[in-house]
C-alpha positions in Angstrom: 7.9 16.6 11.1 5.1 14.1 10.3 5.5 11.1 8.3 2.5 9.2 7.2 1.8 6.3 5.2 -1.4 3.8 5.2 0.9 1.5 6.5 3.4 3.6 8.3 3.2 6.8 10.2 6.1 8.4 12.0 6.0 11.6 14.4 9.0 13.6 14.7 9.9 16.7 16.7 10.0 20.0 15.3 14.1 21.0 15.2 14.4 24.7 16.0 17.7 27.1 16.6 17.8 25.9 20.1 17.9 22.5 19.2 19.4 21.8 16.2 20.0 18.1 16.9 16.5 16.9 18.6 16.0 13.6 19.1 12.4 12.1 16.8 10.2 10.0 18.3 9.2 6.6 17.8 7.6 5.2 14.8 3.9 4.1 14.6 2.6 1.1 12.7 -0.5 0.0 11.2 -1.5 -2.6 9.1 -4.1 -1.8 6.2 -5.7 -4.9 4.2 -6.1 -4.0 0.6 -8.1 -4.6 -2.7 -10.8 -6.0 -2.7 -9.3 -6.8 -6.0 -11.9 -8.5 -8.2 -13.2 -10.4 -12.1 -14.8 -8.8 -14.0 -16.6 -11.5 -16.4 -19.2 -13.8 -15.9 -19.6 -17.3 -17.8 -21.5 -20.4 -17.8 -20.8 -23.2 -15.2 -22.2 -26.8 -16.1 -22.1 -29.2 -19.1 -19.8 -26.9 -21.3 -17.0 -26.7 -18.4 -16.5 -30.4 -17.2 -13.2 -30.7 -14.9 -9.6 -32.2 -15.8 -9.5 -30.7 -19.0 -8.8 -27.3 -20.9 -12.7 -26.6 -20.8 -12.5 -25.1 -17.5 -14.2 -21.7 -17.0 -10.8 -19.2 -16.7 -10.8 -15.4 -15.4 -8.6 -13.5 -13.9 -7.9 -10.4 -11.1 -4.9 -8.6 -11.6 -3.3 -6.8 -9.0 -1.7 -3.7 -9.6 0.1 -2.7 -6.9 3.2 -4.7 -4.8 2.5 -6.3 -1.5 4.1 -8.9 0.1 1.3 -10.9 1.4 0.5 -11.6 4.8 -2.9 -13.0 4.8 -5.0 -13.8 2.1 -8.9 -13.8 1.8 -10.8 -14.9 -1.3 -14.5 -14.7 -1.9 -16.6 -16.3 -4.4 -20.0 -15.5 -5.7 -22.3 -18.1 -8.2 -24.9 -19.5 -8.9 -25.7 -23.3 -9.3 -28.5 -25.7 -8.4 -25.5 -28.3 -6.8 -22.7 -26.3 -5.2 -20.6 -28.5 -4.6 -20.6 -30.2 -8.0 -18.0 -26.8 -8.9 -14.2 -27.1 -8.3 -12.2 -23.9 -7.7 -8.7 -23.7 -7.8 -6.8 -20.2 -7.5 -3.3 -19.4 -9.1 -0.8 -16.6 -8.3 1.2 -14.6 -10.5 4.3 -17.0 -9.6 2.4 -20.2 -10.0 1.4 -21.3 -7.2 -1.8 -22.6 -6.6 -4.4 -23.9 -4.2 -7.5 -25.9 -4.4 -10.1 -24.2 -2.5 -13.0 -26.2 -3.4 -12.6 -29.9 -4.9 -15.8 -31.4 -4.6 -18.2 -33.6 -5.7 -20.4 -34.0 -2.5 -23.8 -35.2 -1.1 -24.7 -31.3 -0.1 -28.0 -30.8 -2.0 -27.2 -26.5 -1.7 -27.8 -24.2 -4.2 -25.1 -21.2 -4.7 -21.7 -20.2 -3.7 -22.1 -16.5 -1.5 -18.8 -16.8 0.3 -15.4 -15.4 1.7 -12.5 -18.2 2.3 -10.6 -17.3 4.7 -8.0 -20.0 6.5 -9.1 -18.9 10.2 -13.0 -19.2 9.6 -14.1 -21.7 12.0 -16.1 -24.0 9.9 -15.4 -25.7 6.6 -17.1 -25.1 3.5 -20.1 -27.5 3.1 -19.6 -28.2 6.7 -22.2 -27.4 9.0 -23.4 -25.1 9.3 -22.6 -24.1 5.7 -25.3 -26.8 4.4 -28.0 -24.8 3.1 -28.6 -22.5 0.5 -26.5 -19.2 -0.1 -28.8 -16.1 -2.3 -26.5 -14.8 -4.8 -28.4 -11.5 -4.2 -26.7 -10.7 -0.7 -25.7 -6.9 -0.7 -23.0 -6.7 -0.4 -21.3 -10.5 -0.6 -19.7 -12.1 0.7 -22.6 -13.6 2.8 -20.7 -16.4 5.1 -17.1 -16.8 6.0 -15.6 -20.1 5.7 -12.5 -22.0 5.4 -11.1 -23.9 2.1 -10.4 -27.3 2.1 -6.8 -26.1 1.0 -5.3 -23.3 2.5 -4.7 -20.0 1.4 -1.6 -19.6 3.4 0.6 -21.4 0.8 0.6 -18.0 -1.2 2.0 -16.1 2.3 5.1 -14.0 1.3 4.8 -14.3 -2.6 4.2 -10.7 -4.1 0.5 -10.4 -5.2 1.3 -7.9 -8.0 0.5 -9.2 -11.1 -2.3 -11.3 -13.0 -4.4 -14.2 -10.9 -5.9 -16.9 -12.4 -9.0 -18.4 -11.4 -10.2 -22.0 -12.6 -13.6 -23.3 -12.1 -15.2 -26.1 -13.2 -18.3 -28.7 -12.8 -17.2 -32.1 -11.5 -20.5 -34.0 -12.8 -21.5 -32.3 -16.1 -25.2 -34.7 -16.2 -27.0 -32.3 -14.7 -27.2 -29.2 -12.5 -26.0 -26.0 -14.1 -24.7 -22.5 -13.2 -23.0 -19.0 -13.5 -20.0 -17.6 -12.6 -20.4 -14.2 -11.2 -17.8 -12.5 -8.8 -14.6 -13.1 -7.4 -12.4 -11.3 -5.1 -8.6 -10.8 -3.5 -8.6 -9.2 -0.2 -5.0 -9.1 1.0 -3.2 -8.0 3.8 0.1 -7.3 3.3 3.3 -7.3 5.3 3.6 -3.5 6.6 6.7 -1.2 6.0 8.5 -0.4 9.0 9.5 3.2 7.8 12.4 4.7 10.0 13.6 8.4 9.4 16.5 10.5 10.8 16.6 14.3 11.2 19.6 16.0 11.0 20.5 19.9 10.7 24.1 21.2 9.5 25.3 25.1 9.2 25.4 26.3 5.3 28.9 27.4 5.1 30.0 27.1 1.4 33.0 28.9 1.9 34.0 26.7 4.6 34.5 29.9 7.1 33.7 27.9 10.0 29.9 29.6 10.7 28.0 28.7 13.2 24.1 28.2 13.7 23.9 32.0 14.9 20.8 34.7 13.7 21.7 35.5 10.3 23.4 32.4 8.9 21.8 29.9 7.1 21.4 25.8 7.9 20.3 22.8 5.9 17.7 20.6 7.0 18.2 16.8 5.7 15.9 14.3 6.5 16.5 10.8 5.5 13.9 7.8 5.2 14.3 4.2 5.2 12.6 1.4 4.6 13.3 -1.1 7.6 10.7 -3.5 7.2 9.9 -6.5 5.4 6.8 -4.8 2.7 6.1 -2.0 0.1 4.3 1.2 1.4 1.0 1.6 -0.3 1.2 3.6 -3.7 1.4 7.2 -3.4 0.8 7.0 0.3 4.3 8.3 1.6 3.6 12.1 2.8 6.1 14.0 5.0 4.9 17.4 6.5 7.5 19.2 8.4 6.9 22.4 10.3 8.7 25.3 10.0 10.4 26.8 13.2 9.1 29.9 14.5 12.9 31.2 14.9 13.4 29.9 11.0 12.6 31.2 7.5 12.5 28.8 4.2 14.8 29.9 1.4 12.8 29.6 -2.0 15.5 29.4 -4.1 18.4 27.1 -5.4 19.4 25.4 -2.4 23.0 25.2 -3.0 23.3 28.6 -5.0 24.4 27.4 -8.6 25.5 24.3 -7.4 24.6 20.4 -8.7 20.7 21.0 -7.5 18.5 23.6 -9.4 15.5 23.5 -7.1 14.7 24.6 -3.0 14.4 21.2 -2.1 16.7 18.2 -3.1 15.6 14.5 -3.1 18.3 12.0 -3.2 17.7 8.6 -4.1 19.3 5.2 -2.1 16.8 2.8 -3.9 14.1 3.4 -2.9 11.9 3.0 -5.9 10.1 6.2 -5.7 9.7 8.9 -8.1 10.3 12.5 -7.3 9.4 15.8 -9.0 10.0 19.0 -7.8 7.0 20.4 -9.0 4.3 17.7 -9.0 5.5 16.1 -5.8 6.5 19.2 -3.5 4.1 21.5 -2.4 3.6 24.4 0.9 1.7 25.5 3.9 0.9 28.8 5.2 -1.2 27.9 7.7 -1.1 27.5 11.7 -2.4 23.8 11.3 0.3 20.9 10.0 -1.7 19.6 7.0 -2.2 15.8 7.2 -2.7 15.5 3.1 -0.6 17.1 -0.1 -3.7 19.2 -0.7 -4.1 20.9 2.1 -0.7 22.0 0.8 -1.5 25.3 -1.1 0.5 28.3 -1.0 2.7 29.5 -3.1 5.7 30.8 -1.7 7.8 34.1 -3.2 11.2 34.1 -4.9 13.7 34.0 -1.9 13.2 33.8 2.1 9.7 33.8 2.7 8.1 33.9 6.1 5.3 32.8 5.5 6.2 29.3 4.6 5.2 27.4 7.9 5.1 23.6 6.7 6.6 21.9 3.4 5.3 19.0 2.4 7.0 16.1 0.1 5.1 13.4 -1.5 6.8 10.8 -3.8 4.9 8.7 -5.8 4.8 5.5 -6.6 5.4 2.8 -3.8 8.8 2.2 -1.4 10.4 -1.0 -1.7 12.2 -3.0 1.0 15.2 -5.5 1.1 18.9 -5.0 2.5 20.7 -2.5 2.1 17.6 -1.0 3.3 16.0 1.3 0.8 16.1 4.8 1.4 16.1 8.5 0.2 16.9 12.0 1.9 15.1 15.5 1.2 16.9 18.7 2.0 16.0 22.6 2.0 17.4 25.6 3.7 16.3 27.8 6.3 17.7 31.2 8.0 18.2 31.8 11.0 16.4 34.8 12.4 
């Protein structure tokens, strides 16, 4: 069984007749920075947008997704014949904010082209950021520097949601400019996805069967979210290979009981969303697909042999907290 998110990948062994109860490896983590998430209107800096009042030029970035942030970079593209005579001051969804730029000073520089970020080595305006920046870099951001206040006040705050950006000229006599670009790049506290395999002898009837040719078993595997962040949206994909001593039942996994459908999905709050038809999907082939569609066949009515993987899909994004949030697919094989 493979489990794979951008942000959390898990490789299990395959559980066949001869061992029903095998043990899964451990789990693989990888961080992933996401976004950028950016404006998308320009507007006049200068004599219309002094500082200290509600003139200030306003925008926003909204942020669609949840992540708990872990680091966060900003960049910041305009034009203006006095850099430093602009103020910028970023606001998250919750309220917090953070002056990144709070000027007026003696740098006579032309253009903001940048990326702040809080472990740059050298300070905005600073040298060796005292000379002009083009606003026609491709892409920007053209240098990396550090605000003069942090970014890491917003660590561990939830990005989703609508950021407001404020910027403004501190000395409206002369020197003008234009807002162009701004952008979010955040890296976001992974999910530490844990998952647990376990195989049980369909017996109904309670006629004390055992896991012999012939007999059916249930396969249930059961993920949780163990860490301290959301998975990515729509990342979540489990693949698990079918046995070579096992055949998938296509049918109603608990013949006419509570479930309808081959595979189950129960739900421990875990946020996602589950379909049996737009999220599950199957493999014919020798090679485990790593994606849903590389997931293509379409099985027949009953025990088909020639499923060899199923893949599972929920969409939407895993949450986190205690009790740890979790969910568990099941579907049914037989015994050859």
């Amino acid at each position: 069984m493979t489990i794979t998110t951008r942000v959390a990948k898990l490789i299990y062994t395959a559980v066949s007749a001869g061992a029903l109860f095998a043990a899964f490896a451990a789990p693989h983590i990888a961080h992933a920075q996401t976004g950028p998430y950016e404006t998308t209107g320009v507007g006049a800096i200068g004599s219309a947008t002094p500082c200290g009042g509600t003139a200030e030029f306003t925008t926003t970035i909204n942020v669609p997704d949840h992540a708990i942030i872990s680091d966060l970079d900003v960049g910041f593209l305009a034009s203006h014949t006095w850099r430093s005579d602009m103020n910028y001051t970023l606001i998250s969804p919750l309220g917090t904010s953070s002056a990144l730029l709070t000027g007026p000073y003696a740098v006579n520089a032309d253009n903001y082209n940048v990326r702040f970020d809080d472990e740059a080595a050298g300070l905005v305006d600073q040298t060796p950021h005292n000379t002009n920046d083009t606003i026609t870099a491709v892409p920007p951001y053209q240098n990396t520097v550090r605000p003069e206040s942090t970014l890491s006040v917003f660590d561990g705050e939830d990005a989703f949601g609508t950021w407001t950006v404020r910027v403004c000229d501190v000395y409206t006599a002369s020197d003008n400019g234009q807002f162009l670009k701004s952008s979010l790049f955040i890296v976001p506290v992974p999910a530490a996805l844990t998952a647990q395999k376990t195989v049980s002898v369909w017996d109904p009837s309670n006629s004390s069967l055992y896991a012999l040719p012939g007999n059916d078993v249930v396969y249930a595997i059961n993920v949780a979210n163990a860490g301290a962040g959301y998975t990515d949206t729509d990342s979540l994909f489990i693949a698990d290979t079918v046995p070579a001593d096992m055949v998938f039942y296509n049918g109603d996994i608990d013949d006419g009981g509570p479930e309808t459908q081959a595979i189950s999905f129960t739900d421990l709050g875990s946020g996602l969303n589950y379909d049996f038809v737009t999220n599950v999907a199957f493999s014919n082939t020798a090679v485990k697909p790593s994606n849903m569609a590389a997931c293509t066949y379409t099985p027949t009515a009953g025990y088909d042999p020639n499923v060899t993987h199923i893949c599972i899909q929920p969409s939407g994004q895993m949450g986190f907290g205690t009790p740890n949030p979790q969910f568990t697919v099941k579907f049914r094989f037989r015994i050859k």
